[in-house]
N, C-alpha and C positions, 0 to 999 in steps of 0.2 A: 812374140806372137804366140798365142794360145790355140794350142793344137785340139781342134773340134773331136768326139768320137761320137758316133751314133750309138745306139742300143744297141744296135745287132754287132756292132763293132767291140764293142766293152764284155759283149756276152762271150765272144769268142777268148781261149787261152790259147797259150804259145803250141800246143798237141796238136790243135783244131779240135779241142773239146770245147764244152761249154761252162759255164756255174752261173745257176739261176738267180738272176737280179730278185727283190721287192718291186713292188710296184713303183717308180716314182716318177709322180707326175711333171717335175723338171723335163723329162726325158719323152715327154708325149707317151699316148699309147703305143703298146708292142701284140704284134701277134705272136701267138705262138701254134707252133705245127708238130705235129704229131710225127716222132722218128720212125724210120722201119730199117732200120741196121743190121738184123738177123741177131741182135738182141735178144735173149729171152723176155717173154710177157708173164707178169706176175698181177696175183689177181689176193684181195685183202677182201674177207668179209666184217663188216664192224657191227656190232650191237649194242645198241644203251637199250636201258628199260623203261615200262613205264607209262611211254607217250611222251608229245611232245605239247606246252606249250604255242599254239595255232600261230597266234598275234604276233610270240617272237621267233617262229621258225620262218614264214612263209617269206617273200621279198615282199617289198610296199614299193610306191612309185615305180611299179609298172609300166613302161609302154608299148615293151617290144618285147620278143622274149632273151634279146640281150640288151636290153635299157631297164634295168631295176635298183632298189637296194635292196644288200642283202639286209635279211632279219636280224636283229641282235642277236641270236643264238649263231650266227653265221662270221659274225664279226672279226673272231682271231683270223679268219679265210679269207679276209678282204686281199691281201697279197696274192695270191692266187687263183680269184672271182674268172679269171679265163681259163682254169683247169676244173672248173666246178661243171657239174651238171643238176640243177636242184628240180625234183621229180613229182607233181601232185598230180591229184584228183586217180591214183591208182586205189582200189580196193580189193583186198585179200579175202579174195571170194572162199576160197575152202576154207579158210577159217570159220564160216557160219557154221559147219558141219563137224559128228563126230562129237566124240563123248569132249569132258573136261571144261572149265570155265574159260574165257575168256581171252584172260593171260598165258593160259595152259597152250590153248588152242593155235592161238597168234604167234608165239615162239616156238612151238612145233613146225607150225607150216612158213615160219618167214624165209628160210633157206632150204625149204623141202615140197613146198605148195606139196603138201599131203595134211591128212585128218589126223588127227592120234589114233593109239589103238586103246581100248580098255587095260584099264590099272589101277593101282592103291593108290597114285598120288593126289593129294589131295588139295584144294584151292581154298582161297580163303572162306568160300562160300560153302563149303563141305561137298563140291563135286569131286569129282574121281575122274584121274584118269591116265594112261600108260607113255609109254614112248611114241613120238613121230614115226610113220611104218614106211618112209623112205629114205634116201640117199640126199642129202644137200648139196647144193651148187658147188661148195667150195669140193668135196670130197669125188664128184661127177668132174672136175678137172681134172682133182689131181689124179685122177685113175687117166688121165690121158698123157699129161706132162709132166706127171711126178716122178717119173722113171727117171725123167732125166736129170735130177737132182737127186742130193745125197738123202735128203729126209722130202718123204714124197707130199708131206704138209705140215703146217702147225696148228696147235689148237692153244693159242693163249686166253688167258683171263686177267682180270685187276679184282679181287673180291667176289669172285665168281664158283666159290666152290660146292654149292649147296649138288648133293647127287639128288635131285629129281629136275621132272622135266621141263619145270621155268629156270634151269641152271644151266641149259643143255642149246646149243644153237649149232653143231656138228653133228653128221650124221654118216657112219659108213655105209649103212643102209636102214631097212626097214628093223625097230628096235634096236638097234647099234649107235648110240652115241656114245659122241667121244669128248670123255673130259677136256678142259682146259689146265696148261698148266699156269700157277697163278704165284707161282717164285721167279723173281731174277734168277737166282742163282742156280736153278732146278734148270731153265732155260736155256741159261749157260751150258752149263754143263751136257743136256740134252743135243745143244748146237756145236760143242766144241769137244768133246772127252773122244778122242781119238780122230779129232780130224789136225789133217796136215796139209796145207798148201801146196798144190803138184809144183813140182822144181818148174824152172823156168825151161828148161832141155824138153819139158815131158809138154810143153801146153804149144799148141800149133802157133801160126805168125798170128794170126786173128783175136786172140787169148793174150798174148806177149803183147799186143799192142792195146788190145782195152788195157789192159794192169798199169802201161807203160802212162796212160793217157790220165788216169787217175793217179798215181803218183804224181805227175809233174803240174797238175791242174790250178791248188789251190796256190802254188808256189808262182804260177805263170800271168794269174790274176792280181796280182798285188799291183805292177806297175799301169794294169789298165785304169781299176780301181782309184788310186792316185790321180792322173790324170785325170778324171771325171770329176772329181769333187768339186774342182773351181766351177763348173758347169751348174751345180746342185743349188738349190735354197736351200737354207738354213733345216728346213723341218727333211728335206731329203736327204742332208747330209746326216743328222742325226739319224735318220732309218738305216742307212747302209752302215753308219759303223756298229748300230746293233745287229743288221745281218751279219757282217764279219767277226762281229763277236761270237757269233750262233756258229757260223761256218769254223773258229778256232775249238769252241766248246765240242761240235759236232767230232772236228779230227781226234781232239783230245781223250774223248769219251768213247772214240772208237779204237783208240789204239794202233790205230796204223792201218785198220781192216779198209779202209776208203783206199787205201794206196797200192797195199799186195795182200789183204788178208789173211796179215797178221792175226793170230787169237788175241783178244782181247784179254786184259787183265779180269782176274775173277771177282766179280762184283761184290758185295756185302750179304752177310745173312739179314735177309728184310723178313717181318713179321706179313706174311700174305692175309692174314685178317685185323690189321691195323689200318684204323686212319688217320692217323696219325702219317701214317709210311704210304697210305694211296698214292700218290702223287709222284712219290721217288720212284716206286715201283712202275709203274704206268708208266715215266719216262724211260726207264731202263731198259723194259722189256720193248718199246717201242725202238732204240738204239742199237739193243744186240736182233730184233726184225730187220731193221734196217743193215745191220751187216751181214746177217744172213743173206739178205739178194745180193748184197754186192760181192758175197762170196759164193753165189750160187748154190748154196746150201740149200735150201730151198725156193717153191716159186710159189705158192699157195700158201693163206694162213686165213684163220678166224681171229680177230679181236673181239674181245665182250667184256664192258665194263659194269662189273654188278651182274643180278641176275631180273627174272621178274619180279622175285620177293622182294628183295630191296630196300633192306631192311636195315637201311646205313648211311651214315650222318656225312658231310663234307665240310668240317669243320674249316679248311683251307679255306674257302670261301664263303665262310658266317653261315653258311645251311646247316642248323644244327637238327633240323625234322628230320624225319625219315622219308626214304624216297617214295615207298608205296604208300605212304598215309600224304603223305604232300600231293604225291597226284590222283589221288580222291576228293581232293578240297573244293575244288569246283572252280568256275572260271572269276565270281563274285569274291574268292580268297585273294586278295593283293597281295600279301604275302608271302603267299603258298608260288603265285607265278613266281614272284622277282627271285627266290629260291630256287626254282625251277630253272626259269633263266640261267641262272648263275650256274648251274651245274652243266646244263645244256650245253654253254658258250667253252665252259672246261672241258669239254667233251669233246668241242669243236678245235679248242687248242690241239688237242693229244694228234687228231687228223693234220694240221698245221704244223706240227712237229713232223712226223711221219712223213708229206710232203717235202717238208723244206732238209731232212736230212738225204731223202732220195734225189734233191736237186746237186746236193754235194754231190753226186756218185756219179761222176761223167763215164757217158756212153756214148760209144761215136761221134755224131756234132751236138748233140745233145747232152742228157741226165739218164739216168736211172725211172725219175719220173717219168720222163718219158713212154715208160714201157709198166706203168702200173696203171691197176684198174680197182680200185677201189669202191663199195659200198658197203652204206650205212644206212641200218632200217631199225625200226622197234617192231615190238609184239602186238603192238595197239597204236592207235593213232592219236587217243587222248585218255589219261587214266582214269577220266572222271565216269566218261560216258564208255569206257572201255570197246567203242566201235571199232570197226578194219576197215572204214570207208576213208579217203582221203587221206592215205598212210604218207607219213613226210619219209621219204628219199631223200638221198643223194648220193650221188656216184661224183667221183676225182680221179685226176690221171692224166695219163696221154693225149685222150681225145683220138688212136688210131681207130677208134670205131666208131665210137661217139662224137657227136661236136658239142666241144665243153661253152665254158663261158656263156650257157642259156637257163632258163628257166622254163619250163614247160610244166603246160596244164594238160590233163586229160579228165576224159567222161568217165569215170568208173570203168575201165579196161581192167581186165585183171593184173594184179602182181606180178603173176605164172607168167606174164608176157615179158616181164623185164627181166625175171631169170633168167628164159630161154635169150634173152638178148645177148644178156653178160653170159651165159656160155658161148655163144657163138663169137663174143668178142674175143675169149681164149683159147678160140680155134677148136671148141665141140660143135659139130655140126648137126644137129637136131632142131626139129621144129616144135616139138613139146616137152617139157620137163612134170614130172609128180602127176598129179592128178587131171588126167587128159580133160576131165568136164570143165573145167577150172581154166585151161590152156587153148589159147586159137593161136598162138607162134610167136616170131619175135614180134617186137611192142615197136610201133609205126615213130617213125618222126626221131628219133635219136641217130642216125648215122645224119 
């Protein structure tokens, strides 16, 4: 007799922890629900450049605002389509304002809905102009809950090093941005050169038992695992043994940190302005983020891939143009998209990565995932026509504030409304964020 197991059954390990399946439709649809463990809430801002691609960002076959497909630029996210929140028709109204072009303008105020101030730096167009004159979302956290971590944020990059202010998406305040840093190993060393894992004696019952629950998690799962295959189709079984590949690579690469946060082995000296090494780096620095929450090192972090300038080829994926002359090309360049495309959807990976390694990191009945909150915005909405009207979002995670798995449309609402959203979802309690003309509160329809 073959012993039946449900989703919810297989999801569970021997701890009563979790490890997040793939999508596979053998197994019907699963919901999934948002933890509240007394888990720490970590919150990720991401940045690409540039703009996006319309056609292949948006969902097509609409009917509901959870009956869509995602866009190709969305694709690697299909496993996780009910931890997505995908966000249109907002417009980043302070960005009209204030000195600086465009790009200047739009990466200034994506994490700060503020204006620039007057400055030397200079746009492609030969406008001028200085630093963002606020505080960004991610750094208006961590002044709330960064205390309670070792490093009160991070500010990573992938080829992000240029010091002006299309390089710049962190802000401690008004003229205070804060580098990225854009080495693995600088990273490393940054997250680990003098940290020690408290003894097991110093950490209370509640501490001893998440560490206890992640250790024994990915070892607990194997025999459910097993058992489920005979259930599977052929295309599902082949999914799940590349999840478990991913889940062995993930342990392997973390060194132990998923289990008792262990330091990891020190990574390789990579070239932070090769591309040749993009992609190594980018997964790396995604790995040692990802152990960082799981060791509580931190709870807050910027990702930015590139700058506005963008001035860099993605040979990985045959994009040999440059980024900002590609998204100048206009929407008549076939070309210039399917290149676009392809970097977009790589971009969509690295979130996918990030995702699927915080589902390894069981929390209470749950993940790790569970307790992130992720967004991902640009400077511009298309590079061609360089507007701030109908800017592509989107936010991933838990869903304990938001309800994921939708698609929403809005009327030209401001940005400034989804910041103040995603602060409130990390427990700041304010009803305006930056520039109050710009701001009427949190942004409707997302809880």
């Amino acid at each position: 007799m073959i012993q039946r197991f449900s989703r919810r059954a297989v999801l569970r390990a021997a701890s009563g922890a979790a490890l997040s399946l793939p999508l596979l439709p053998s197994l019907g649809p699963r919901t999934v629900k948002a933890q509240d463990q007394g888990f720490p809430k970590r919150l990720v801002l991401m940045y690409t450049p540039n703009g996006v691609v319309h056609d292949s960002w948006w969902p097509s076959n609409v009917t509901s605002e959870t009956e869509f497909t995602l866009g190709p630029i969305h694709q690697p996210l299909e496993a996780y389509r009910d931890r997505l929140l995908i966000v249109g028709g907002l417009e980043m109204q302070v960005a009209a304002t204030g000195p600086g072009g465009p790009h200047q303008r739009g990466i200034g105020a994506l994490f700060t809905n503020m204006p620039l101030g007057e400055g030397m730096f200079v746009d492609g167009c030969g406008r001028t102009a200085g630093w963002a004159t606020g505080i960004s979302v991610d750094q208006r956290v961590a002044n709330q809950i960064g205390a309670d971590s070792a490093i009160g944020s991070l500010q990573i990059g992938v080829r992000a090093s240029e010091n002006d202010v299309q390089g710049r998406v962190s802000y401690a305040g008004p003229a205070q941005p804060l580098p990225p840093i854009n080495s693995p190993l600088e990273l490393y060393k940054r997250l680990f050169t003098g940290f020690t894992p408290p003894p097991s004696s110093d950490r209370d019952a509640t501490v001893t038992e998440f560490l206890a629950q992640r250790k024994s998690v990915l070892d607990g799962v194997a025999d459910e695992f097993a058992a489920l295959m005979p259930q599977l189709s052929a295309p599902d079984r082949h999914t799940l043994e590349q999840h478990l590949t991913l889940v062995r690579d993930v342990e392997r690469r973390l060194a132990g940190g998923i289990g008792d946060c262990t330091v990891p082995d020190e990574p390789a000296a990579l070239d932070p302005l090769s591309e040749v090494d993009m992609p190594a780096i980018a997964e790396l620095e995604l790995d040692l983020l990802s152990l960082a929450f799981a060791c509580d090192i931190t709870r807050v972090a910027t990702f930015q891939v590139s700058t506005a300038l963008n001035r860099i080829r993605y040979p990985w994926v045959e994009s040999l143009g440059e980024g900002h002359t590609l998204s100048h090309s206009g929407p008549s360049d076939a070309a210039a998209k399917t290149q676009l495309t392809t970097r977009a959807r790589w971009h969509a990976s690295l979130v996918a990565r990030l995702l699927e390694n915080l589902s390894k990191i069981p929390e209470g009945p749950g993940s790790a995932l569970d307790n992130l909150l992720l967004l991902w915005g640009n400077e511009v909405s298309e590079g061609a026509t360089h507007t701030h009207d109908n800017m592509p979002f989107l936010l991933a995670g838990g869903g304990w504030a938001f309800r994921t798995g939708r698609y929403l449309r809005y009327g030209g609402e401001s940005h400034a409304d989804l910041l103040v959203s995603v602060l409130n979802a990390m427990g700041v309690d304010q009803q305006t964020f930056g520039s109050a003309d710009f701001c009427k509160g949190p942004l409707s329809g997302l809880a």
